[in-house]
C-alpha positions in Angstrom: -37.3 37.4 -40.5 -33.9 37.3 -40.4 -33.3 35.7 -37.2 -36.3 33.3 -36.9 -35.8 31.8 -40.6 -32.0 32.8 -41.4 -32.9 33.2 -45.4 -29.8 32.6 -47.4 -31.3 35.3 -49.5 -33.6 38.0 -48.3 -35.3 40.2 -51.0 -37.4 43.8 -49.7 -39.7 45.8 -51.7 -40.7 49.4 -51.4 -37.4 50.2 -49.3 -37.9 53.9 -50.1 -34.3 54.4 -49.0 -31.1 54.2 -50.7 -27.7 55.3 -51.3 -25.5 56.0 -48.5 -28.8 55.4 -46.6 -29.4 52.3 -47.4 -25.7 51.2 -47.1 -25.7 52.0 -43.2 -28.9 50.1 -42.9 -27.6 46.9 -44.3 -24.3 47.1 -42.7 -26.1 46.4 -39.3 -28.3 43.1 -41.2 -26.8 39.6 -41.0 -25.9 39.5 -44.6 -22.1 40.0 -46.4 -23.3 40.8 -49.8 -26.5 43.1 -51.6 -27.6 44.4 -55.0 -30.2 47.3 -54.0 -31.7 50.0 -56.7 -32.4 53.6 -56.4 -35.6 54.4 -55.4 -38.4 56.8 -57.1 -38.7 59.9 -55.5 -40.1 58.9 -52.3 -41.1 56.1 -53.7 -39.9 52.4 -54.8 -36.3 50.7 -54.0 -35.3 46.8 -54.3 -33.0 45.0 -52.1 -31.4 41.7 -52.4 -29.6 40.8 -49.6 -27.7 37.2 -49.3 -24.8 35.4 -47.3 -22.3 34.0 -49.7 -21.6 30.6 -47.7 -25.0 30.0 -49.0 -25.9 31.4 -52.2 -23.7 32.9 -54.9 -25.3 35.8 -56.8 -24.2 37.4 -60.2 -26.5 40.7 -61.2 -27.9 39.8 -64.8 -29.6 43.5 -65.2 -30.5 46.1 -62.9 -33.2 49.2 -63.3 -35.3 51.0 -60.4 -37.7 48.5 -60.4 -36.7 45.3 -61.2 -33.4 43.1 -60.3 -32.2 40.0 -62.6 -29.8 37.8 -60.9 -28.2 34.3 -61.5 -28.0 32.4 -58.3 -26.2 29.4 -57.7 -26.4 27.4 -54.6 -23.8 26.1 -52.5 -26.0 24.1 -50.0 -28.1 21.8 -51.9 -26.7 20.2 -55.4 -29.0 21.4 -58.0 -28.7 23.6 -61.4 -28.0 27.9 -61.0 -31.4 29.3 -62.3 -32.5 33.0 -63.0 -34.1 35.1 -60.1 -36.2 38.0 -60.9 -38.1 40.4 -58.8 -40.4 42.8 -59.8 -42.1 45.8 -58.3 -43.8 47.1 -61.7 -46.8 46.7 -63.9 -48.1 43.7 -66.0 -47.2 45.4 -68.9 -43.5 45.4 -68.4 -43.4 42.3 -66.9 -45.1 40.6 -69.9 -42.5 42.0 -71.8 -39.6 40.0 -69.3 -41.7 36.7 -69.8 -41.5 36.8 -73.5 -37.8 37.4 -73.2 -37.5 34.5 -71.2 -39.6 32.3 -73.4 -37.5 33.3 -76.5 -33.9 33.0 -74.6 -32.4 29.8 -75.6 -30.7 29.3 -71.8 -29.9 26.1 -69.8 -31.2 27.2 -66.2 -34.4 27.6 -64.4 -36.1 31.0 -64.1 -37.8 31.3 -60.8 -39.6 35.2 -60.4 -41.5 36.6 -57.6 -43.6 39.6 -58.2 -45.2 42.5 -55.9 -48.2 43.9 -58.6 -51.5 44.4 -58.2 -52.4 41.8 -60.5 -54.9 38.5 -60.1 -55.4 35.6 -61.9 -58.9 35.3 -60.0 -62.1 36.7 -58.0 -61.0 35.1 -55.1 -57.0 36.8 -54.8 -59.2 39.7 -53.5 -61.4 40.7 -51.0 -63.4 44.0 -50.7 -63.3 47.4 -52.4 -63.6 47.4 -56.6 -63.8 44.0 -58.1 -61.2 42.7 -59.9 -60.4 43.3 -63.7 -61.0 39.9 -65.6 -59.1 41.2 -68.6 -55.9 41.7 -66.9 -56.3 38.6 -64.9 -57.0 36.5 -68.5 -54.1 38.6 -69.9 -51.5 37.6 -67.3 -52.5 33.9 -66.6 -52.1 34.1 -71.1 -48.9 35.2 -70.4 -47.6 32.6 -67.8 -49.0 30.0 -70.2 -47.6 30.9 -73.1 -43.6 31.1 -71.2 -44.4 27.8 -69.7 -44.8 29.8 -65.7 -46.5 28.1 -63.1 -47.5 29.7 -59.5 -46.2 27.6 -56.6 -49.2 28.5 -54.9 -48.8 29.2 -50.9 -48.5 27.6 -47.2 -50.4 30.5 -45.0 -53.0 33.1 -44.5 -54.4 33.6 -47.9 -54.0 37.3 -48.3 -50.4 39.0 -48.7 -51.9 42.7 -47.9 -54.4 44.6 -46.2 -55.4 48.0 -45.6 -56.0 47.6 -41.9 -59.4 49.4 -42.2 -62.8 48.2 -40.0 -64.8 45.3 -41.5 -67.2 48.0 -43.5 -64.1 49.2 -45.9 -61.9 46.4 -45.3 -59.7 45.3 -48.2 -57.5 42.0 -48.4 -55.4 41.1 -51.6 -52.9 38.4 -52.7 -50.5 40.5 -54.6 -47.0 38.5 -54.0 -46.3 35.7 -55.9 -43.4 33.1 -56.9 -43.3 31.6 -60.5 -41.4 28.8 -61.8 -41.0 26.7 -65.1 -41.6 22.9 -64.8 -37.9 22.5 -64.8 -37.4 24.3 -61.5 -39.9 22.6 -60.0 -38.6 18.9 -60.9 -35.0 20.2 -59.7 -36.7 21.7 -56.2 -40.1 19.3 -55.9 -39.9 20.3 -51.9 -39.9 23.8 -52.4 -42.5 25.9 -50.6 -44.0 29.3 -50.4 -44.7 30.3 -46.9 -47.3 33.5 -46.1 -45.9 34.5 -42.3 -47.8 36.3 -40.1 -48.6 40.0 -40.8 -47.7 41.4 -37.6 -46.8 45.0 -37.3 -47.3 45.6 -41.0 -49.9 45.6 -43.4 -47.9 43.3 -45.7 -47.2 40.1 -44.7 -43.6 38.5 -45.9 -43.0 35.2 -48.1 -40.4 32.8 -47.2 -39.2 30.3 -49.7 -37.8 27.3 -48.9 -36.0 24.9 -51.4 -36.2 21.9 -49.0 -37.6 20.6 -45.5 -35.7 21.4 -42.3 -34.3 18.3 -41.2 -35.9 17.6 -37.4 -33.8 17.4 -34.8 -35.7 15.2 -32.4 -32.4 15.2 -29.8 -33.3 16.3 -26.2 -31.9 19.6 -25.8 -29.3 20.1 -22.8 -30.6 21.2 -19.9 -29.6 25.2 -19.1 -30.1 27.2 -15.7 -31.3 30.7 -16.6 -30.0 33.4 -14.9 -32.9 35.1 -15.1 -34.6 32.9 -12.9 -33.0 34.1 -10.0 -34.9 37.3 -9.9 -38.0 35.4 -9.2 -38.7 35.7 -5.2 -40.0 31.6 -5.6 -36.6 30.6 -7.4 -35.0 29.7 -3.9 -37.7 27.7 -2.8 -37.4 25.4 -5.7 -33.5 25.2 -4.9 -34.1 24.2 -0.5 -36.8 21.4 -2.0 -34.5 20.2 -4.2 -31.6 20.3 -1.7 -33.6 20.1 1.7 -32.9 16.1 2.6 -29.3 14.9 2.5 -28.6 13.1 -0.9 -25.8 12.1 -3.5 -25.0 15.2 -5.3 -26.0 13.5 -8.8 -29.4 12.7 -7.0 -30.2 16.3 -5.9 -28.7 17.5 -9.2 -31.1 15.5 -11.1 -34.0 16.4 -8.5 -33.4 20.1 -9.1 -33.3 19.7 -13.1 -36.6 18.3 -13.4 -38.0 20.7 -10.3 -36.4 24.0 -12.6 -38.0 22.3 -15.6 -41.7 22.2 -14.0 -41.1 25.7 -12.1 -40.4 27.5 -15.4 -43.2 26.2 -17.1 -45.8 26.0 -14.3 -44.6 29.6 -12.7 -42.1 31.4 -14.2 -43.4 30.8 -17.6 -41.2 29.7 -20.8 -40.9 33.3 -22.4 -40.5 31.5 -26.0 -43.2 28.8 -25.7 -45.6 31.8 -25.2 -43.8 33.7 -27.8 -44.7 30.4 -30.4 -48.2 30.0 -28.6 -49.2 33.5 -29.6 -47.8 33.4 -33.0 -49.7 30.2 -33.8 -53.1 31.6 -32.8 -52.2 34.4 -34.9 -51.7 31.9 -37.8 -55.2 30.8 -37.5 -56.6 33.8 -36.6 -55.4 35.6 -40.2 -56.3 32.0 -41.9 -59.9 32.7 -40.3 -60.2 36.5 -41.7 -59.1 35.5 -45.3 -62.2 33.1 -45.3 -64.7 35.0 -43.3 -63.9 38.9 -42.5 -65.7 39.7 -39.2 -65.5 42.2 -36.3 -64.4 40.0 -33.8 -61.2 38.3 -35.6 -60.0 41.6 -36.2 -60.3 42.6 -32.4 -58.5 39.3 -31.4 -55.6 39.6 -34.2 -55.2 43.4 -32.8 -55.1 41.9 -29.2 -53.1 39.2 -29.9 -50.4 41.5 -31.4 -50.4 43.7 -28.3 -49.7 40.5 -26.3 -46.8 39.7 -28.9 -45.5 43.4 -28.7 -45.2 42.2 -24.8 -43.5 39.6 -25.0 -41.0 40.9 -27.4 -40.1 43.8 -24.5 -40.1 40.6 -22.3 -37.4 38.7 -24.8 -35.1 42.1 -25.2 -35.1 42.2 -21.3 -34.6 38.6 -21.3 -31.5 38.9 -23.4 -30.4 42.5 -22.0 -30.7 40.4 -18.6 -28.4 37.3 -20.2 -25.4 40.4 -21.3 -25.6 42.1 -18.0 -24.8 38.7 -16.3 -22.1 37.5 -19.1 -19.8 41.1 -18.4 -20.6 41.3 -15.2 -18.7 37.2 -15.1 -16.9 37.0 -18.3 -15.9 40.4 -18.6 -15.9 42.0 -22.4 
């Protein structure tokens, strides 16, 4: 999560580790600043994590199982607004909304929540049915503080409880509320679902604004790596077998290294995409129709990811070796 998306801010529930604990986890995460809360026994535990080039961050109030912040942005010119993130029950969290409500305050409150609450039948799949009175109660309550939900990009479900297709259960149980205000100030925003992977939750990326694209060729790059392959040299003699102008052969060989690596050797991170798109559809399929043999091709198609994650760290264990071994440390 960290890597692939880069979140100015990165938020984890259910930690179930803190104090010094926690402290030597974080140091080793690619984030300069965090508010985190005690956990519950073995239970519970909020962290906020978030790099301050981005993001500034000012704790509001703090318990075990909620964190208020006020978070200004440094990237894209827009009003500070109120952050909150909730681990606990409807009944507390009503209690935060009416707060908000009756607060006379010029920013935009934008909360995400981890409950097992629904506004509908259909945030649930499997196992008891959902209670309509709390699901009336807490879409009352998000009308009456002006809250909307900003919906989702994704598999459906946020949660599952990885059991066969006779006692499988699916949920949406992480949201992201807004007021209309916030929304007008960030109309690109997003909630993303990503792909549950090795976990029975899946995470939620929010993104104020679209990526820019970046439709520039990228440079071409000779892969160390490549010379392990026993057909590497023969894609160097064709390229250099007839006598040419060193710009021609060089050119040659570029767009021979191109073909070879996708042809034979295989572009470890085009696979690595490949298999993480089918698993987007996949998971998108099993939130609309549950079925034996969607759940045998996610569970295969996360061994094959597994794979190539062992091939990436080899990849890049490969890529250090060769640096040292040149560059020295």
């Amino acid at each position: 999560m960290a890597i692939n998306h880069r979140p100015s801010i990165l938020v984890v529930t259910e930690t179930r580790v803190g104090g010094d604990r926690a402290g030597k986890i974080i140091e080793g995460l690619p984030f300069d600043s965090y508010i985190t809360t005690d956990t519950i026994g073995y239970a519970g535990g909020l962290w906020i994590l978030w790099r301050t080039e981005d993001v500034d961050v000012s704790p509001l109030s703090t318990t075990k199982q909620e964190i208020h912040t006020f978070i200004k942005d440094k990237i894209i010119e827009g009003l500070p607004f109120d952050s909150y993130i909730t681990t606990d029950t409807i009944g507390y969290a009503g209690g935060l909304w009416i707060l908000w409500r009756m607060e006379d305050v010029d920013v935009s409150p934008l909360s995400t929540t981890k409950q097992e609450i629904h506004t509908s039948i259909k945030d649930k799949f499997g196992g008891n049915q959902v209670n309509l009175n709390r699901a009336l109660e807490f879409k009352g309550c998000l009308d009456e503080c002006n809250m909307i939900d900003l919906g989702f990009a994704g598999p459906k479900y946020t949660w599952t409880n990885r059991r066969p297709i006779s006692s499988l259960i699916l949920e949406r149980i992480d949201r992201c509320f807004a007021n209309p205000m916030w929304r007008i100030l960030y109309p690109e925003a997003v909630v993303t679902h990503l792909l549950r992977i090795f976990l029975d939750h899946c995470s939620v990326l929010i993104k104020l604004c679209k990526s820019s694209a970046n439709h520039l060729n990228k440079p071409f790059r000779f892969q160390t790596m490549w010379l392990l392959h026993p057909d590497f040299p023969r894609v160097v003699q064709q390229a250099w077998a007839e006598d040419r102008a060193l710009h021609i052969a060089t050119s040659d060989f570029i767009d021979k290294a191109k073909k070879w690596n996708v042809e034979v050797f295989g572009n470890l991170f085009a696979k690595k995409r490949r298999v993480l798109a089918r698993l987007n559809g996949v998971q998108k399929a099993l939130a609309d129709n549950p079925c034996d043999f969607l759940m045998d091709l996610e569970n295969q198609l996360v061994s094959e990811y597994s794979l190539i994650l062992m091939q990436e760290e080899e990849f890049w264990a490969l890529k250090f070796r060769l640096n040292t071994a040149t560059f020295g440390d």
